[in-house]
C-alpha positions as CSV (number, residue, x, y, z in Angstrom):
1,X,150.5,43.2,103.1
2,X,151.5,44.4,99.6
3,X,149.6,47.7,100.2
4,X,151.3,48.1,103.1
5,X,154.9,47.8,101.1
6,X,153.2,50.0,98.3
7,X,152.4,52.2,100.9
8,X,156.6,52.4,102.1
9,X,158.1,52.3,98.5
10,X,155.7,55.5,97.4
11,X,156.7,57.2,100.5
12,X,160.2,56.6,99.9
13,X,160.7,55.8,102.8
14,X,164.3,53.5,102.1
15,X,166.3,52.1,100.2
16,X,168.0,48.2,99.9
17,X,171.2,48.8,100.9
18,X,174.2,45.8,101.9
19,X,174.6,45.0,105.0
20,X,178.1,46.5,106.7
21,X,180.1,45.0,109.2
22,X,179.0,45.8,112.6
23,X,175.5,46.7,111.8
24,X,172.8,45.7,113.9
25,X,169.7,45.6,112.0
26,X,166.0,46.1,113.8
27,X,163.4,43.4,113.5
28,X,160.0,43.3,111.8
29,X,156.8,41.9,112.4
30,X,153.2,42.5,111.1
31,X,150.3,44.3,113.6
32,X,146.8,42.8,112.4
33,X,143.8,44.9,113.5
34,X,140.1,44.8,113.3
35,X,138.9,48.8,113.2
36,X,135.0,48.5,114.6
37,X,131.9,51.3,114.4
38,X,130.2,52.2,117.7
39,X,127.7,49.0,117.0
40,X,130.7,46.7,116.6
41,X,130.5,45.9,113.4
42,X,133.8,45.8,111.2
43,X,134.3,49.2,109.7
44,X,137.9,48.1,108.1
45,X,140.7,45.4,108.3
46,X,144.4,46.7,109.1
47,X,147.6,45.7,108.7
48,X,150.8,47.5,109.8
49,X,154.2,46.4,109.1
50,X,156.4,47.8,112.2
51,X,159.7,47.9,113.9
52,X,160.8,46.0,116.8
53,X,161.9,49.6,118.2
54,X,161.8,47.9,121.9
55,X,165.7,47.2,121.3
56,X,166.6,50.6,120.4
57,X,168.6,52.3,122.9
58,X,168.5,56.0,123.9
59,X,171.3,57.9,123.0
60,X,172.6,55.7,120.1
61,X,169.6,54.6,118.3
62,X,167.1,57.7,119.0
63,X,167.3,60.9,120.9
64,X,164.0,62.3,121.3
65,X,161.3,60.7,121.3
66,X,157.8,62.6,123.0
67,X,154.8,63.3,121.2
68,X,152.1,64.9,122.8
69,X,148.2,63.0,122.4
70,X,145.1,63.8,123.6
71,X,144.3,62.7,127.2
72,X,141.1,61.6,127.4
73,X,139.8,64.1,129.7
74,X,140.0,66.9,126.8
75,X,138.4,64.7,124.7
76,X,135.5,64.5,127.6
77,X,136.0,68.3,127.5
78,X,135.6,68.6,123.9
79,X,132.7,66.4,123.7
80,X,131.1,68.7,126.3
81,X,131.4,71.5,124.0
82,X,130.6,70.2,120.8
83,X,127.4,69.0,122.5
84,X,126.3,72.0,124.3
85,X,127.3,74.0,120.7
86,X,125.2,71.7,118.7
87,X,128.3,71.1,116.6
88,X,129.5,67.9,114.9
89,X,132.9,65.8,115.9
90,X,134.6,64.3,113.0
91,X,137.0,61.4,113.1
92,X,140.0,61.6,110.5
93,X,142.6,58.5,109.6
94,X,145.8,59.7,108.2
95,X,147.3,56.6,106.0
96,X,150.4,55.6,107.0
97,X,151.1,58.4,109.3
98,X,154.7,57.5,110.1
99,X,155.8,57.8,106.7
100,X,156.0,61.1,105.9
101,X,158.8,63.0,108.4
102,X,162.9,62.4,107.8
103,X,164.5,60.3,110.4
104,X,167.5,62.6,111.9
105,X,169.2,59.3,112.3
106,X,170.3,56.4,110.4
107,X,168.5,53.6,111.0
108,X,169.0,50.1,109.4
109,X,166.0,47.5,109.2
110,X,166.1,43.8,108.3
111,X,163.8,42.7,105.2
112,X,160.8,41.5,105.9
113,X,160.5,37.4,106.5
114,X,158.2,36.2,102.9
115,X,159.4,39.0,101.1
116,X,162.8,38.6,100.9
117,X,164.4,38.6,97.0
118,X,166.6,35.2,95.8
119,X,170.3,36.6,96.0
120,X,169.4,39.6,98.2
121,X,169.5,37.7,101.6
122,X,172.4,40.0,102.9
123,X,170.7,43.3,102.2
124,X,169.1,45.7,104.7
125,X,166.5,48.7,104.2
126,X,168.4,51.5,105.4
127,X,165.4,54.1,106.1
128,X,165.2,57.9,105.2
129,X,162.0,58.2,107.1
130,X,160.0,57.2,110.2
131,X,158.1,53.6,110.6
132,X,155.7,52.7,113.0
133,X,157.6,50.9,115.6
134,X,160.5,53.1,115.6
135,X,161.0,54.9,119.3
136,X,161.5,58.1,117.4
137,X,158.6,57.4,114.7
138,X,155.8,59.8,116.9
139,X,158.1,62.6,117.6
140,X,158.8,62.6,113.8
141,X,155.3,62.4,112.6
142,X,154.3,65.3,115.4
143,X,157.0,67.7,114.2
144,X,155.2,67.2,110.4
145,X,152.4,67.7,111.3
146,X,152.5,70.7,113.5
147,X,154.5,72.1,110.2
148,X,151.9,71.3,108.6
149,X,149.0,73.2,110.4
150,X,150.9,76.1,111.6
151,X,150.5,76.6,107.9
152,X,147.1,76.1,107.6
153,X,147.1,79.1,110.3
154,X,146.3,76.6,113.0
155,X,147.7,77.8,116.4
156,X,148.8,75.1,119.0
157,X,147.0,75.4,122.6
158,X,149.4,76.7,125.3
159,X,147.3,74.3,127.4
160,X,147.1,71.2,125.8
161,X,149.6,70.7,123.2
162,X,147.4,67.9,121.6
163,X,145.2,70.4,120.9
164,X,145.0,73.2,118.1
165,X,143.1,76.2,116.9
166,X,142.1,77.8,113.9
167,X,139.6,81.1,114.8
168,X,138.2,83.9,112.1
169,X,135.5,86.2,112.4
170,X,133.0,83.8,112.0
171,X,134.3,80.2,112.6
172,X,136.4,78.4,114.6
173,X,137.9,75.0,114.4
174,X,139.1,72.9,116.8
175,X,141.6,69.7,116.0
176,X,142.9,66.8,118.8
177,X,145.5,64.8,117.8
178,X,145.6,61.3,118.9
179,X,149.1,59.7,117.3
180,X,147.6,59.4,113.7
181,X,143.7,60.1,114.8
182,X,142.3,63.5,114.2
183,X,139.2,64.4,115.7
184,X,138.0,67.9,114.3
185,X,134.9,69.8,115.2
186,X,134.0,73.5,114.3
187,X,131.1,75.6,114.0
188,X,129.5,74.2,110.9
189,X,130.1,71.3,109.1
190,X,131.2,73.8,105.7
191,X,134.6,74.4,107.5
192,X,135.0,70.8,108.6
193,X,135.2,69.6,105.0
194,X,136.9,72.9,103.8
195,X,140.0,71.3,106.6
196,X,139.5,67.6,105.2
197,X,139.9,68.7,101.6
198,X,143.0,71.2,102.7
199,X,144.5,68.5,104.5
200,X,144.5,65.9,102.2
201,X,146.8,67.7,100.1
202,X,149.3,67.7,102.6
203,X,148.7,64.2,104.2
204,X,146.9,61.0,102.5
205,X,144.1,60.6,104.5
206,X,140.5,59.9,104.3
207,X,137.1,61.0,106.6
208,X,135.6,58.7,108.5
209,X,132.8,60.4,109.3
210,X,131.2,61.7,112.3
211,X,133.2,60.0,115.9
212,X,131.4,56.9,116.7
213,X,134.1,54.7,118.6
214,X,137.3,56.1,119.4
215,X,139.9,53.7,121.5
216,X,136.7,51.6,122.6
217,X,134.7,54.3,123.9
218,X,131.3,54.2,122.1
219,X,129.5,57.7,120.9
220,X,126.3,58.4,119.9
221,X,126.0,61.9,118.6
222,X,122.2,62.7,118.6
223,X,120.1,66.4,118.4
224,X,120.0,66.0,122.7
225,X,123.3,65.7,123.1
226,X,126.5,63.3,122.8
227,X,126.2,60.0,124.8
228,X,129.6,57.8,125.6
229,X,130.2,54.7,127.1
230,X,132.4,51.0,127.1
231,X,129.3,48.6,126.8
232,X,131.2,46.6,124.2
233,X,134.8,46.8,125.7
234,X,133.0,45.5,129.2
235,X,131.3,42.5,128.0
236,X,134.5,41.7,126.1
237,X,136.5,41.3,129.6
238,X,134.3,39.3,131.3
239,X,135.9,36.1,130.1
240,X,139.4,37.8,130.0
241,X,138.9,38.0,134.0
242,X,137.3,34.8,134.2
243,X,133.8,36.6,135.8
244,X,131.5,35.6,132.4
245,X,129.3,33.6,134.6
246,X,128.5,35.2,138.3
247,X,125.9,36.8,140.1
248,X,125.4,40.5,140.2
249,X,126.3,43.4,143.0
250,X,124.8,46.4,143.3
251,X,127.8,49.0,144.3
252,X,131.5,48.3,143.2
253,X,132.1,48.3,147.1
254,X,131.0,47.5,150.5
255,X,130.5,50.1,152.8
256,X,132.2,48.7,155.7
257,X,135.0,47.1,153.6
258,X,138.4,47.4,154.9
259,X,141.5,45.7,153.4
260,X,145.2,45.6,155.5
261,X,148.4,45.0,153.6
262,X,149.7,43.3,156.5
263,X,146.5,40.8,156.3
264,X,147.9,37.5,157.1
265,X,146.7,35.6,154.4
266,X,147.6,33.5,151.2
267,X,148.6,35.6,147.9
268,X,146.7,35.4,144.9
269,X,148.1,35.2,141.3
270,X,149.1,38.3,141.1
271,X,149.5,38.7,137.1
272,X,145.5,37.9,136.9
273,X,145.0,40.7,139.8
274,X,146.8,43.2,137.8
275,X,145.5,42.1,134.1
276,X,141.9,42.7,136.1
277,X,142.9,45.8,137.7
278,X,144.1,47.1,133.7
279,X,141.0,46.1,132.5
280,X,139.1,48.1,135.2
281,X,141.1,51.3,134.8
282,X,140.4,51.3,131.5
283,X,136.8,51.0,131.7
284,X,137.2,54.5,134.2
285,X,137.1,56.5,131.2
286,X,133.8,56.6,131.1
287,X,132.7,55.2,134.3
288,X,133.4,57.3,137.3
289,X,131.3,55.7,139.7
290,X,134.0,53.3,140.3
291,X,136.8,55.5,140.4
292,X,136.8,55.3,144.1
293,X,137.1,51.2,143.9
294,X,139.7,50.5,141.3
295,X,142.1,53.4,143.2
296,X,141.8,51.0,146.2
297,X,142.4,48.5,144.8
298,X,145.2,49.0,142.9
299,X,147.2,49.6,146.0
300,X,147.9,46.1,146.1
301,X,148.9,44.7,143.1
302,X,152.8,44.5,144.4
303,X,151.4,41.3,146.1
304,X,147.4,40.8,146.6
305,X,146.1,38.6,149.3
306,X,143.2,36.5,149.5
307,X,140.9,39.2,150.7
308,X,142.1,42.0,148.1
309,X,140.7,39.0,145.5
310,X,137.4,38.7,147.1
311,X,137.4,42.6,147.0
312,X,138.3,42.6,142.8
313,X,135.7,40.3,142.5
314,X,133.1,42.2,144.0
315,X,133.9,44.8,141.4
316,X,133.7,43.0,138.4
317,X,130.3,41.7,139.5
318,X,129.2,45.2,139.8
319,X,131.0,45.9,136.3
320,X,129.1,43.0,135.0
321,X,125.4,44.2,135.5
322,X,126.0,47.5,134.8
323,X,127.9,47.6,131.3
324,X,125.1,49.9,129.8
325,X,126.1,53.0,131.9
326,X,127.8,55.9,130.6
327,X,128.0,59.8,130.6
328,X,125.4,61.8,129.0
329,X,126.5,65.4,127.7
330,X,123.6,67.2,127.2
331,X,122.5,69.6,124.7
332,X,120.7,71.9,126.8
333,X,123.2,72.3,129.9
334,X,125.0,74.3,132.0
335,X,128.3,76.0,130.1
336,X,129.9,76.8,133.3
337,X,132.6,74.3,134.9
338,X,131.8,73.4,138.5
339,X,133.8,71.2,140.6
340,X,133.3,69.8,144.1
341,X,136.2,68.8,146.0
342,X,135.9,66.2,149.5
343,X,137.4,64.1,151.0
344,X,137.2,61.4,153.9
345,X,139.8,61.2,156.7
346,X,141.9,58.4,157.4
347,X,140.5,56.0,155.7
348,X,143.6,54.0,154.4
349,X,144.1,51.6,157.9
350,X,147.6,50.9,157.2
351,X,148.7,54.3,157.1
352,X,145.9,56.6,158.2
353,X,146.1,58.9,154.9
354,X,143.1,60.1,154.0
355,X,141.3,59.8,150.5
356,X,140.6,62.8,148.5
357,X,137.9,63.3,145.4
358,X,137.2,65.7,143.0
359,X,134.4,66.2,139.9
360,X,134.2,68.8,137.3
361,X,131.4,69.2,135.5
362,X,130.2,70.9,132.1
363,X,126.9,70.7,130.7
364,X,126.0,69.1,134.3
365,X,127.9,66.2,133.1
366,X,131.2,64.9,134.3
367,X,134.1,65.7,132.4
368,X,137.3,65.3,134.4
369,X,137.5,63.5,137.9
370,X,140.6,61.9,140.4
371,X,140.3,59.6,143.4
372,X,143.7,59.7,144.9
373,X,144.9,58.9,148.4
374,X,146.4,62.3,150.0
375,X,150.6,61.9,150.0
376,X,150.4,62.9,153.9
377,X,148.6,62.4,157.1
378,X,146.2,64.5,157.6
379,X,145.2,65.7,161.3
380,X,141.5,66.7,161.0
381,X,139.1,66.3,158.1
382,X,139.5,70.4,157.9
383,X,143.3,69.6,156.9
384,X,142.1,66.9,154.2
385,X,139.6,69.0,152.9
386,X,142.1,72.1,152.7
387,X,144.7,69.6,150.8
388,X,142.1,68.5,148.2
389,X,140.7,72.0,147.8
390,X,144.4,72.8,146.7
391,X,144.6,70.0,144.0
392,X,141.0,70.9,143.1
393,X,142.0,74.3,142.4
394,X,145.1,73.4,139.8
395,X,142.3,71.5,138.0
396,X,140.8,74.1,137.6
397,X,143.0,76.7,136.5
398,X,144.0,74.2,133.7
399,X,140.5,73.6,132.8
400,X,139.5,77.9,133.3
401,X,142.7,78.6,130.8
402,X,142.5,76.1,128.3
403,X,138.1,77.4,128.1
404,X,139.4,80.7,127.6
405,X,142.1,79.8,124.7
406,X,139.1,77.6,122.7
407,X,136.3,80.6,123.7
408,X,138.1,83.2,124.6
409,X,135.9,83.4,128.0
410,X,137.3,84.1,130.9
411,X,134.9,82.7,133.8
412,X,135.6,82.3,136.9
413,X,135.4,77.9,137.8
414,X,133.0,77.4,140.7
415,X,134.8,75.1,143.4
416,X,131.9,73.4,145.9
417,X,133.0,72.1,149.2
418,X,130.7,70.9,152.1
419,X,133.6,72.2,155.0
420,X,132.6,75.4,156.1
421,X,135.9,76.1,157.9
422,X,137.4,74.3,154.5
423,X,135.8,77.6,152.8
424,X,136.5,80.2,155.3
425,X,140.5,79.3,155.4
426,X,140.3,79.2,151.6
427,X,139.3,83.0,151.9
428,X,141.4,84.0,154.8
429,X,144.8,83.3,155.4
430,X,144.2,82.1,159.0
431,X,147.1,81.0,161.4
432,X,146.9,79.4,164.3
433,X,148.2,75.8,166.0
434,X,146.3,73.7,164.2
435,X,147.2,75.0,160.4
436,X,151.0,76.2,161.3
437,X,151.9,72.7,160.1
438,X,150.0,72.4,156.4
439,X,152.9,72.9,153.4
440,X,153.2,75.9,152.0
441,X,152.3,74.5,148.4
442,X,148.6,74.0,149.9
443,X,147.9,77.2,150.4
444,X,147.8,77.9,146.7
445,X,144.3,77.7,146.5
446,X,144.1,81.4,148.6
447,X,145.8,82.9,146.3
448,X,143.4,81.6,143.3
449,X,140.8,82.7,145.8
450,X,142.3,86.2,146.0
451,X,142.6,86.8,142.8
452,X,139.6,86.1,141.5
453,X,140.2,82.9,139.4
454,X,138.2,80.7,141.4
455,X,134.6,81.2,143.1
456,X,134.6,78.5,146.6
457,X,130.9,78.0,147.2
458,X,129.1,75.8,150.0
459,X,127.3,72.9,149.4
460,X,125.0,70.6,151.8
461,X,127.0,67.0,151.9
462,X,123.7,65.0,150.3
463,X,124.7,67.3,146.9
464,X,128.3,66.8,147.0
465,X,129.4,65.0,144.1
466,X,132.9,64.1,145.1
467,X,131.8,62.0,148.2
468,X,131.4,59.3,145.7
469,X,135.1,59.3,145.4
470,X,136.2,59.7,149.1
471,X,134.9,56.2,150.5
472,X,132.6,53.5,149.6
473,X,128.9,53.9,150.2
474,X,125.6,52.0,150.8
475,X,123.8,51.0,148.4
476,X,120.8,53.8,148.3
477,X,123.2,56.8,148.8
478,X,125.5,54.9,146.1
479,X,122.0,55.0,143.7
480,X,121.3,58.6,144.7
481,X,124.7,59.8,144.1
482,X,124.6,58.0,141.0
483,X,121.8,60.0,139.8
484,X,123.3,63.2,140.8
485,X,127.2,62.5,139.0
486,X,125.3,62.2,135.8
487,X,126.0,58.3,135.3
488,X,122.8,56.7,133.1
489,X,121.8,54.1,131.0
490,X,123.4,54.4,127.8
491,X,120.9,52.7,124.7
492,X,123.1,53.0,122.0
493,X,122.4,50.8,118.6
494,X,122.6,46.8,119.9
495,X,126.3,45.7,120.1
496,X,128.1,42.8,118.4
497,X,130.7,41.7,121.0
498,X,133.9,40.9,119.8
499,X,137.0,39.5,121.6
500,X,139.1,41.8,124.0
501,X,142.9,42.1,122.2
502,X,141.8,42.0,118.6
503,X,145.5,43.7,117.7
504,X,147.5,40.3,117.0
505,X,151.1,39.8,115.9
């Protein structure tokens, strides 16, 4: 705790100031953290002192407040990269990140409780500069720090702004921001610790080392490849949701499941349904073969029945025996993106709206993928098809433009659907009864066609990778699809399992 208020009186980040009349001051507490490696063992103990910022108020307190961060499907993307490259991904900690940027505002903070002088009861910190906690804190931090590397030549991505660039002759280096997480990677490891060393001049920092666990997603970076997965986070929910004892499924999801809303049965405690739900969605960033299952489910947290319980349940039984899966990104794959777009008509019984799916791949491994139910009614499995294809190809012109900022190549993305008719009114603006209806916005993916952005390609139904997303399946076209999506056994170093939560506070 004292390094923590060392760390605030070198920043200078306040001042001890009396207490007006009619000033409100913000709260304090202390964040405790356990920071783990990939094999779960304790890498470093934490404490934060933050801000109660929840009371803040917008307009009086703060005005701006967004900072961009890394979604995790660039960091899938960069991962991708890196291991097709044969590159390295490095995970920086900047110390006391929230420190360093002036507050626009004036912001008063009450002393912390235990360290509060004899005879200075009725002073406040009035701060200079941004704490964690604060509403404004990331915005503040995010504005030094892009300061900071646009003068270290970085250039920020048009397409991601979590995302920046450094490029010369010979090397480029790449840097995604997570609040105060940097994860570099570049074409040697020379102009990874020529950045560290430039950095820490400008920020107090230190290198971790190579990524290993990042927001409790486990990576293995090995001379095949880069592997990822959640074993450790998974085995850490299965008391959290009650399921640390049951037997084992083999899909997330009956086949011939169907849940109503309007099922007349008793509710379930719907705080445990949702906390379950959370857990699962989490667990989808590296587990897409239950994308499709959690995106039903979720539909009825508002009020779950009886049946949508039995349903969960059958999902974290699958979750249970199958915590060592993860995605594999392969050293010697394919550096083209692919996607597959599908989807399944009407299968939502309540409202007849169909479910649509999509996968796009990179080194033959699945980088960024969506299970949503389509907003409309759709009135043939053409029409879904055509709707996804749509969304499909916006995905893809994000992931085309932000491939050509980080390589400057300018490929066309290869979009596999197993409609034919899907295809042909992708590639000719058709007209007739049965499409005069479709919204205008869908027929955005014609004009990708047209101009050349995007390739639409056939492919037989038993290869399409999205039908894994569009409706549950039987158990051996589950396994087979499994095997095509790219979804294996992950053996990373044996795990010590810790408990879910460890922040505490």
């Amino acid at each position: 705790m004292e390094a923590e208020l060392d760390s605030i009186t070198r920043n200078k980040t306040c001042e001890l100031v009396k207490r007006a009349d009619g000033v409100k001051p913000i709260g304090l507490k202390w964040i405790y953290k356990i920071r783990r490696k990939a094999n779960g063992s304790v890498n470093k103990y934490k404490e934060r002192l933050v801000a109660k910022g929840y009371v803040q108020q917008h307009s009086i307190d703060f005005e701006e407040a967004f900072a961009p961060v890394a979604r995790i499907k660039t960091i899938r993307l960069l991962i991708a990269l890196v291991a097709t490259k044969g590159w390295e991904m490095h995970y920086l900690d900047v110390k006391t990140a929230f420190l360093n940027e002036d507050l626009n505002e004036v912001v008063y903070i009450s002393q912390p409780e235990g360290f509060i002088n004899q005879g200075e009861e009725n002073r406040v910190y009035k701060f200079h500069k941004a704490l964690y906690g604060l509403r404004q804190a990331p915005r503040a931090w995010s504005v030094k720090l892009d300061h900071v590397l646009k003068k270290m030549s970085f250039k920020r991505s048009v397409k991601e702004s979590s995302i920046y660039l450094k490029k010369t002759e010979k090397d480029i280096l790449i840097l995604a921001i997570y609040v105060d997480d940097l994860f570099v990677t570049g074409t040697t490891r020379e102009v990874i610790d020529q950045f560290t060393k430039d950095m820490s001049r400008e920020v107090e920092m230190s290198d971790i080392g190579k990524l290993t666990y990042y927001l409790d997603i486990e990576v293995l970076q090995g001379a095949d490849g880069i592997q990822i997965k959640q074993e450790r986070y998974a085995q850490g929910t299965f008391v959290d949701t009650k399921m640390d004892s049951c037997n084992l499924t083999h899909v997330p999801m009956e086949s011939n499941l169907k849940i109503l809303k309007v099922e007349n049965k008793q509710e379930i405690d719907a705080t445990m349904y949702r906390r379950a739900i959370g857990c699962l969605r989490y667990l989808l960033h590296t587990r897409i073969d239950m994308a499709f299952a959690v995106g039903v489910l979720s539909q009825y947290m508002q009020s779950p029945k009886e049946s949508d319980g039995q349903a969960l349940k059958h999902v974290l039984r699958y979750r249970k025996g199958t915590t060592i899966l993860g995605l594999h990104f392969k050293r010697d794959g394919s550096r083209r993106v692919i996607g597959y777009s599908d989807s399944s008509q009407n299968v939502d019984v309540d409202d007849s709206r169909s479910t649509s799916g999509q996968v796009f791949n990179r080194d033959s491994s699945p980088i960024t993928w969506t299970s949503p139910k389509q907003p409309t009614v759709a009135l043939s499995s053409c029409e879904a098809e055509f709707m996804e294809a749509t969304e499909a190809a916006k995905q893809a012109i994000w992931l085309k433009e932000l491939m050509k900022e980080i390589l400057c190549t300018d490929e066309k993305v290869i979009l596999k659907i197993d409609n034919k008719l899907t295809i042909a009114r992708t590639k000719n603006p058709m007209f007739h009864g049965r499409s005069k209806h479709i919204l205008s916005k869908y027929h955005f993916i014609q004009e990708c066609v047209e101009n050349e952005q995007i390739e639409v390609k056939h492919v037989p139904e038993v290869e399409q990778q999205a039908d894994i997303h569009t409706k549950p399946l039987a158990r051996i076209k589950f396994k087979d699809m499994m095997s095509l999506i790219g979804v294996e056994e992950i053996k990373l170093p044996r795990i010590q399992v810790g408990i879910k939560g460890e922040n505490v506070g």
